[in-house]
LUMMIPA-412628 format. One record per residue (C-alpha): residue in three letters; x, y, z. Coordinates in pm, whole numbers, padded with zeros to 5 digits, always signed. Each point is the difference from the previous one (the first is absolute). Example, Ala and Ser with C-alpha at 12.3 -4.5 7.8 and 13.67 -1.06 7.14 Angstrom:
<recs>
ala+01230-00450+00780 ser+00137+00344-00066 
</recs>
This chain:
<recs>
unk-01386-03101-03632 unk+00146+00332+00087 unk+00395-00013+00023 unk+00156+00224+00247 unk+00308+00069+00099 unk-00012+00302+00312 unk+00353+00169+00135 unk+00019+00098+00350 unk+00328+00164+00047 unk+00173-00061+00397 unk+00237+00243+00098 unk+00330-00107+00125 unk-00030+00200+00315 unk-00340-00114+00076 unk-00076-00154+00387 unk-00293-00073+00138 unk-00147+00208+00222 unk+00384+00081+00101 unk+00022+00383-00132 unk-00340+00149+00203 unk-00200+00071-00291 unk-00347-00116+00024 unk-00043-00294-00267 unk-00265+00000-00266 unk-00301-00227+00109 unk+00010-00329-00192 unk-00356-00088-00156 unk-00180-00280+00250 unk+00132+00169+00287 unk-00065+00270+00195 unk+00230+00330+00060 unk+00042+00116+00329 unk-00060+00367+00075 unk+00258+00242+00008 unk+00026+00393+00032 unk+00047+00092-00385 unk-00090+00366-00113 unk+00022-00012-00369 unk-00038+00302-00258 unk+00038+00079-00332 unk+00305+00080-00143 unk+00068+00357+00037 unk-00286+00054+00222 unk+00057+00029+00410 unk-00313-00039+00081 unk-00152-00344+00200 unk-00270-00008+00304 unk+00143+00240+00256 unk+00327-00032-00105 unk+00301+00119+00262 unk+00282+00091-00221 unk+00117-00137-00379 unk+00307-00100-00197 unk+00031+00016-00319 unk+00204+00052-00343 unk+00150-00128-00334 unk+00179-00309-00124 unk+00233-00030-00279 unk+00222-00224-00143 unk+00375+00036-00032 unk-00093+00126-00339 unk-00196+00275+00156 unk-00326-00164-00155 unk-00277+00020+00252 unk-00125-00398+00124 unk-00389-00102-00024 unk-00159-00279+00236 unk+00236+00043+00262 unk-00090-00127+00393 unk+00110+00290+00182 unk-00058-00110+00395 unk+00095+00194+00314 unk+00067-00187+00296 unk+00012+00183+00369 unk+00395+00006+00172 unk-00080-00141+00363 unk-00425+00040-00015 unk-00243-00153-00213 unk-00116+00242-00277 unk+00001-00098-00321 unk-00117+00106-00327 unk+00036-00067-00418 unk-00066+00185-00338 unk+00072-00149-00344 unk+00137+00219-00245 unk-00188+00134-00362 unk+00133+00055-00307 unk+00194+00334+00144 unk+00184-00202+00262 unk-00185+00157+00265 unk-00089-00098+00345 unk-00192+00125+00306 unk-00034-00209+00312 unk-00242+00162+00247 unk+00103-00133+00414 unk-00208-00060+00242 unk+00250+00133+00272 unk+00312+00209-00033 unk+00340-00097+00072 unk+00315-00205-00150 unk-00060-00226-00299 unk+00182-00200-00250 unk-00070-00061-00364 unk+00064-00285-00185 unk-00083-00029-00341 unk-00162-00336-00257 unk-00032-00016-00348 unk-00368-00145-00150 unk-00060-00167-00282 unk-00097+00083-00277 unk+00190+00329-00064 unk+00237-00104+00258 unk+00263-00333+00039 unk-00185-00080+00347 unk+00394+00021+00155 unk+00048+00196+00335 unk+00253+00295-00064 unk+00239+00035+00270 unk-00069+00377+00057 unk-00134+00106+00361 unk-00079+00331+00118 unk-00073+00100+00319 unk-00148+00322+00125 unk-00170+00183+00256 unk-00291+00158-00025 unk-00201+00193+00299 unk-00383+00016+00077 unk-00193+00200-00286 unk+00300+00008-00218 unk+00094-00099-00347 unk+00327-00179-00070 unk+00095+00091-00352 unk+00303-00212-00111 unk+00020+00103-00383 unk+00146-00199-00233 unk+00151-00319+00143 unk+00191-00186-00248 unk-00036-00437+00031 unk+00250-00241+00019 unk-00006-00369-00123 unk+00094-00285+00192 unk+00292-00215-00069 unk-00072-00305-00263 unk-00177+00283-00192 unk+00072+00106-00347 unk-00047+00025-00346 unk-00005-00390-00112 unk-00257-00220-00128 unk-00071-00412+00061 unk-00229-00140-00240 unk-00131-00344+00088 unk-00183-00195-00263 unk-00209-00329+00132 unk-00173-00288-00106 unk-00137-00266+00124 unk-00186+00107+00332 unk-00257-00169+00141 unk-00239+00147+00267 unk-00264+00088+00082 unk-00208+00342+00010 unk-00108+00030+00321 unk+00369-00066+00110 unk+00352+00114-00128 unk+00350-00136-00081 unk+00245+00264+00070 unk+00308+00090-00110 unk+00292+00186+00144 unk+00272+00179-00082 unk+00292+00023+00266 unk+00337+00187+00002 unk+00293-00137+00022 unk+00007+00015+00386 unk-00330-00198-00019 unk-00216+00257+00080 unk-00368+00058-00187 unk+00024+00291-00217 unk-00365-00063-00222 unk-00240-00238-00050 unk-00267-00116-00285 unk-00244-00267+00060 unk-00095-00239-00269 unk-00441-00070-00025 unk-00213-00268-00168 unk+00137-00294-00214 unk+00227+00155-00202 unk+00116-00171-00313 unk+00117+00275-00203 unk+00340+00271-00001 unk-00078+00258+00235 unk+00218+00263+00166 unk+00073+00179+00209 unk+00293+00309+00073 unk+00157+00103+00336 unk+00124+00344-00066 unk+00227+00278+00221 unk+00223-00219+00075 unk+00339+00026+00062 unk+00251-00169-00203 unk+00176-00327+00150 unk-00098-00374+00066 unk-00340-00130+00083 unk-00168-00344+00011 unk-00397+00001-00083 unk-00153-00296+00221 unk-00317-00196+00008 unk-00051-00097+00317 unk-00308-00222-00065 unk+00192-00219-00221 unk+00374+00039+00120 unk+00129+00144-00298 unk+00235+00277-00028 unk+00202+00161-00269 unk+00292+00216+00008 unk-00001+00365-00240 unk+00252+00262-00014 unk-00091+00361-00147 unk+00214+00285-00056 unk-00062+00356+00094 unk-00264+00155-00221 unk-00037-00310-00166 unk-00316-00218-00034 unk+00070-00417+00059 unk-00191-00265-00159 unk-00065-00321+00150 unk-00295-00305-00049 unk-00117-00282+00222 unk-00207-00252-00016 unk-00155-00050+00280 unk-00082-00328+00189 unk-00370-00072+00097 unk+00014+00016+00328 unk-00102-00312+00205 unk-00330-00074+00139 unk-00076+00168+00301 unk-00281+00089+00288 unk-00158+00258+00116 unk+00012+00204+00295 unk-00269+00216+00199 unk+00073+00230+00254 unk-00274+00110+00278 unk+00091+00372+00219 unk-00099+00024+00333 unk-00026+00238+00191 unk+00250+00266+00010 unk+00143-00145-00302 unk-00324+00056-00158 unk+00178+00384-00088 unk+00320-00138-00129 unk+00131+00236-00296 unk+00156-00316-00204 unk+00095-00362+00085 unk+00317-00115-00168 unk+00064-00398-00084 unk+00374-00086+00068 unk+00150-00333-00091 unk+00217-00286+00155 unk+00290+00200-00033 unk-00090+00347+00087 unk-00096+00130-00376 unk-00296+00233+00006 unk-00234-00228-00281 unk-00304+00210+00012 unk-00154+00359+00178 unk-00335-00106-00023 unk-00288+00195-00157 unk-00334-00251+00106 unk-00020-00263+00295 unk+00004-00260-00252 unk+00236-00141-00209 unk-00010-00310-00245 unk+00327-00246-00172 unk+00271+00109+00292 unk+00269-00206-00071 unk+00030-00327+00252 unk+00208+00097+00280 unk+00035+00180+00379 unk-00058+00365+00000 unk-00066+00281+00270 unk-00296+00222-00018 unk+00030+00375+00142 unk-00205+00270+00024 unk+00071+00411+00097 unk-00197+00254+00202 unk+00203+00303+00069 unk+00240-00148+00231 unk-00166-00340+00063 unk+00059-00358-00190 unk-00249-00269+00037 unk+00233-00323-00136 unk-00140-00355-00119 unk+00154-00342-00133 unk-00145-00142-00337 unk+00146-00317-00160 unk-00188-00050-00312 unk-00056-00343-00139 unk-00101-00045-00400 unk-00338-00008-00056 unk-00126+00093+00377 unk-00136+00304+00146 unk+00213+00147+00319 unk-00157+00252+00212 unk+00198+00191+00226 unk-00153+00244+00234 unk+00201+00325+00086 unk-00065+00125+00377 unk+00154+00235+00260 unk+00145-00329+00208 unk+00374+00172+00068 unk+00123+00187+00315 unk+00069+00385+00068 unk+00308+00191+00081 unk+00010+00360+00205 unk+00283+00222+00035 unk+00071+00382+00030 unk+00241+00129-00241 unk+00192+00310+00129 unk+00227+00229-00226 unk+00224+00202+00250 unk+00040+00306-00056 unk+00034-00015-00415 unk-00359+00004-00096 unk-00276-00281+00003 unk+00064-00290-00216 unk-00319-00147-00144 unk-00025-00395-00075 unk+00072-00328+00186 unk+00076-00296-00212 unk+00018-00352+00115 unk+00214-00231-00224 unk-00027-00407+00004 unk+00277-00149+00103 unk+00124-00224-00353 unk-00276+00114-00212 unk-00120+00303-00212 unk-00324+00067+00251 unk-00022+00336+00164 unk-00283+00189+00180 unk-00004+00395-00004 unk-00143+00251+00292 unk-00009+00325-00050 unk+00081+00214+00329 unk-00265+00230+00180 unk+00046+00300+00113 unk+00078-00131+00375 unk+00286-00221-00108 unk-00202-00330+00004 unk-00065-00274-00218 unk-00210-00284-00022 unk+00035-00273-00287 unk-00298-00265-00004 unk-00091-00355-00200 unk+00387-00060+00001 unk+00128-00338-00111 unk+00139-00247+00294 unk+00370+00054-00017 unk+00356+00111+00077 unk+00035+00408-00154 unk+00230+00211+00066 unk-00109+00391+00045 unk+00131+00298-00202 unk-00109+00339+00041 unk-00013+00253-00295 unk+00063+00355+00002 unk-00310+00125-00299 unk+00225+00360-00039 unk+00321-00273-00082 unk-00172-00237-00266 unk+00259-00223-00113 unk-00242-00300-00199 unk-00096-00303+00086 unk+00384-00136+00086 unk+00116+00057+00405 unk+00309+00223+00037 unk+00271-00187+00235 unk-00048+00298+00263 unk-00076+00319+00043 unk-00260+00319-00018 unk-00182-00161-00259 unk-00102-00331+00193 unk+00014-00092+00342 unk-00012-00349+00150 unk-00143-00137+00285 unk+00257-00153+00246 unk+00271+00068-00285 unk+00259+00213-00208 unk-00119-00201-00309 unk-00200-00223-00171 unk+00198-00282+00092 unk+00064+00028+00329 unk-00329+00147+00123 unk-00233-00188+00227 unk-00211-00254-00133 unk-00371-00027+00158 unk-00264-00274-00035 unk-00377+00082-00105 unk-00232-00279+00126 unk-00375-00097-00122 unk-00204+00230+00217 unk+00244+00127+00185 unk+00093+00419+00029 unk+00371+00018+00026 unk+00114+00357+00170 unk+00328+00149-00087 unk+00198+00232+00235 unk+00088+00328-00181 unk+00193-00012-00352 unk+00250+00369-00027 unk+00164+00205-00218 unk+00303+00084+00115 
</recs>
């Protein structure tokens, strides 16, 4: 039988759904519609097109970069658009409506690590006009760098219709890569983790519950072998979409203790370890949540449906511009629901979980990532001066929960 053994790399700085970019549609689901002009690179030309960005990346070498995600996201309205650049490093994103946008840029494998580069850019560009920015030069994210890990295993045992993964953290415990490990394999195989920075980093098996520690210096390439544990026997789960959740982008599988396990690629899934784990799935700003606790040898089906409540608000910006996203946070866990503002202030977030949130709102023009600022331009919060001491509000089953106005002062 065929051995495999397939890499995907994770980037550090990856959250889901949290940084506006419309997610890749996961095979067995359905992608929900958006507004997406796309064009070849170097070419500003898409049906009826209103205006077009577009230029060059390079390296810090100077060295232009291939297979780049170049995406273009609207400052306070909704147009949106993305190019991928060629062999030149060229890029042309034809609009759909003129205004304020800001560009965020994602490497793609294979010519690329898959890491998001910290670089933005944002630019205005007016109605039948073309935006040309030149030669923008890219920026890496932290934890990235010119080391190597290579892993060596033996002793796997899966199966191919299913995968054991692996994972590679930092040293704060955050992912940095991942490989996952196919079929029964009995042989050495392996596998290398490369651009990364030099330090500390512990590769896990989370399947199995073993971990081991590796240190690799800069520009340096680490060894390190494990054999790995077969994992024990477990059951399967199934999961049904209805309605609205029928056009989720991905569904994600988290564990016990709040570890993403899986982001699922088919609505079945076989030899999930024994234990309790949630089920979620995206659509734009909407999460459709379910319970599974899987039992060896047993089938669990879990069906995920829009059963949560709805929260309403206006978001005003003063007199400093309009901010563009609501975010709803979970009070003691890492759930969160986005909205994107309209035009007339208002939001509307559906198909949230039951709960206690608290309420941030998010300047687009002030992007500061996926951590909350203690106060400020950059967030606001809703009966608060931060985080901590804003108002928390309670989302019930059914239920549409209005807010009075959240400002920036």
């Amino acid at each position: 039988m065929l051995r495999k053994l397939i890499a995907a790399g994770i980037g550090v700085a990856v959250a889901l759904a949290g940084l506006g970019a419309a997610a890749p549609a996961q095979a067995g689901f359905a992608a929900v519609e958006r507004d997406v002009a796309r064009v070849a690179p170097g070419v500003a030309s898409a049906k009826d097109p209103v205006a077009s960005i577009s230029g060059r990346l390079v390296d810090a070498a100077g060295e232009p970069l291939r297979g780049i995600e170049v995406t273009a996201q609207g400052v306070g309205h909704g147009g949106y658009g993305t190019d991928r650049t060629g062999k030149s490093g060229a890029f042309a994103i034809a609009l759909k409506r003129s205004g304020t946008f800001e560009l965020w840029f994602e490497g793609r494998p294979p010519h690329t690590t898959g890491q998001r580069f910290v670089t933005t850019v944002k630019v205005t560009v007016g109605k039948g006009k073309r935006a040309k920015l030149g030669t923008v030069r890219l920026k890496h994210p932290a934890g990235f760098g010119s080391s190597s890990i290579k892993l060596t295993t033996t002793g796997v045992y899966s199966h191919e219709e299913d995968r054991l993964y692996v994972h590679l953290k930092d040293a704060r415990g955050q992912y940095v890569a991942s490989t996952a490990l196919y079929d029964d394999i009995d042989k050495k195989l392996s596998h290398t983790f490369t651009n990364v920075a030099a330090g500390r980093y512990r590769i896990e098996v989370p399947a199995t519950g073993q971990s081991v520690v590796v240190n690799v210096g800069k520009g340096k390439t680490a060894t390190k072998s494990l054999a790995v544990a077969r994992p024990a026997d477990g059951g399967d789960l199934r999961i049904r979409l209805k309605g609205a959740a029928t056009k989720v982008w991905q569904v994600k599988l988290t564990d016990a203790k709040g570890r993403v396990v899986r982001v699922l690629d088919s609505t079945q899934i076989e030899d999930l370890p024994p234990g309790s784990y949630t089920v979620t799935g995206s659509s734009g700003s909407n999460q459709f949540g379910a319970k599974a606790k899987i039992r060896a040898g047993r089938t669990t089906t879990v069906t995920l449906s829009p059963d949560g409540g709805i929260v309403k608000g206006v978001l005003r910006a003063g007199s400093k511009g309009y901010p563009g996203k609501v975010i709803l946070k979970k009070v003691g866990s890492s759930t969160r629901y986005e909205a994107r503002v309209s035009d007339d202030g208002s939001y509307r977030i559906a198909y949230v979980e039951p709960g206690r949130y608290r309420v941030i709102g998010r300047d687009a023009s002030s992007w500061t990532g996926t951590k909350f600022t203690i106060g400020g331009y950059a967030d606001a919060y809703y009966g608060g001066t931060s985080l901590r001491s804003s108002r928390i509000i309670t989302v019930k089953k059914g239920k549409t929960t209005r807010l009075s106005s959240l400002v920036f002062r």
